[in-house]
N, C-alpha and C positions, 0 to 999 in steps of 0.2 A: 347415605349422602349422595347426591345425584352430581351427575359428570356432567362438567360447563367448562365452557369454550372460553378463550382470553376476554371475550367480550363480554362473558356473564351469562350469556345463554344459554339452556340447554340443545346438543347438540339433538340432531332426528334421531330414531332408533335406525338402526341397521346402516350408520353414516361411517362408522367406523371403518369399517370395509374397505367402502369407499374412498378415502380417506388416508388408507394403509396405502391403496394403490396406484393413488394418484402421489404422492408422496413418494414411490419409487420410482414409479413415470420421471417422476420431478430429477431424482438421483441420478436413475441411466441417462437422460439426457444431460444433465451438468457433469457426468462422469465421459460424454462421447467428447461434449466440449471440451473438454481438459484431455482428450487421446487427440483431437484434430489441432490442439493449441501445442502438443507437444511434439506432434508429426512436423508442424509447420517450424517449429525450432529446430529442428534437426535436420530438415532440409536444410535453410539458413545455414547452421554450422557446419553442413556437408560441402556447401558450396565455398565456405569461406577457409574449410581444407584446401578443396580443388582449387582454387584462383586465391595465393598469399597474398598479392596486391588488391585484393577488396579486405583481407585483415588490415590494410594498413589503412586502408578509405576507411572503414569502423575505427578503428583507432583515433584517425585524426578528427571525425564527428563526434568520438566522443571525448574528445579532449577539448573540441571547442563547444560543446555541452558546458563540459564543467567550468571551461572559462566564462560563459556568460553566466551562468552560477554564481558563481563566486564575486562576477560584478555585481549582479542584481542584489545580493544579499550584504556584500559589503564586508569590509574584514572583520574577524573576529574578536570579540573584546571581552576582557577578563572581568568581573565584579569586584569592585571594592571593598578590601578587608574591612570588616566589623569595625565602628569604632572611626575610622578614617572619616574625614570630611567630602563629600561629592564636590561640592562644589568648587573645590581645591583641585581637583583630579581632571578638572576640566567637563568636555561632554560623557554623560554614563553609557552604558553598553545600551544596546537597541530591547534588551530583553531583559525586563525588572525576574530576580530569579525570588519566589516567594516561600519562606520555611512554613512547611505545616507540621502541628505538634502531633 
């Protein structure tokens, strides 16, 4: 049975190699990205030990984060029991919830 690529092709001889090593290439680099993404948080949270009045500046952005949140999306509304009439109930929730068997 011969060896094909997602696309259906046979891949060249000797690509696998290739292939293996570029595919770690790919790894170390999204493994350095994820050591300089983790460096750079821990700066952040170093600085936000040293000076408690920029925890409270983060606090307060992200409380009004979630205020504008919670405007844009609007309060949350429960679905109407089985059975019940909607149109009785007034306006329905923003999100029809649909049962799969």
């Amino acid at each position: 049975m011969a060896d094909t690529q997602t696309n259906g092709t046979t891949p060249p001889a000797g690509d696998g190699r290739d292939r293996a090593r570029e595919s770690a290439e790919h790894l170390q680099a999204a493994a350095r990205e994820l050591i300089a993404a983790a460096r750079a948080a821990l700066d952040a949270a170093e600085q936000v030990v040293d000076d408690p009045e920029s925890l409270a500046a983060v606090a307060g952005v992200m409380a009004t984060a979630g205020d504008l949140v919670r405007r844009f999306t609007g309060p949350v509304t429960r679905a109407a029991p089985a059975g019940s009439d909607p149109a009785a109930a007034g306006p329905g929730p923003r999100v029809e919830r649909i049962a799969v068997d």
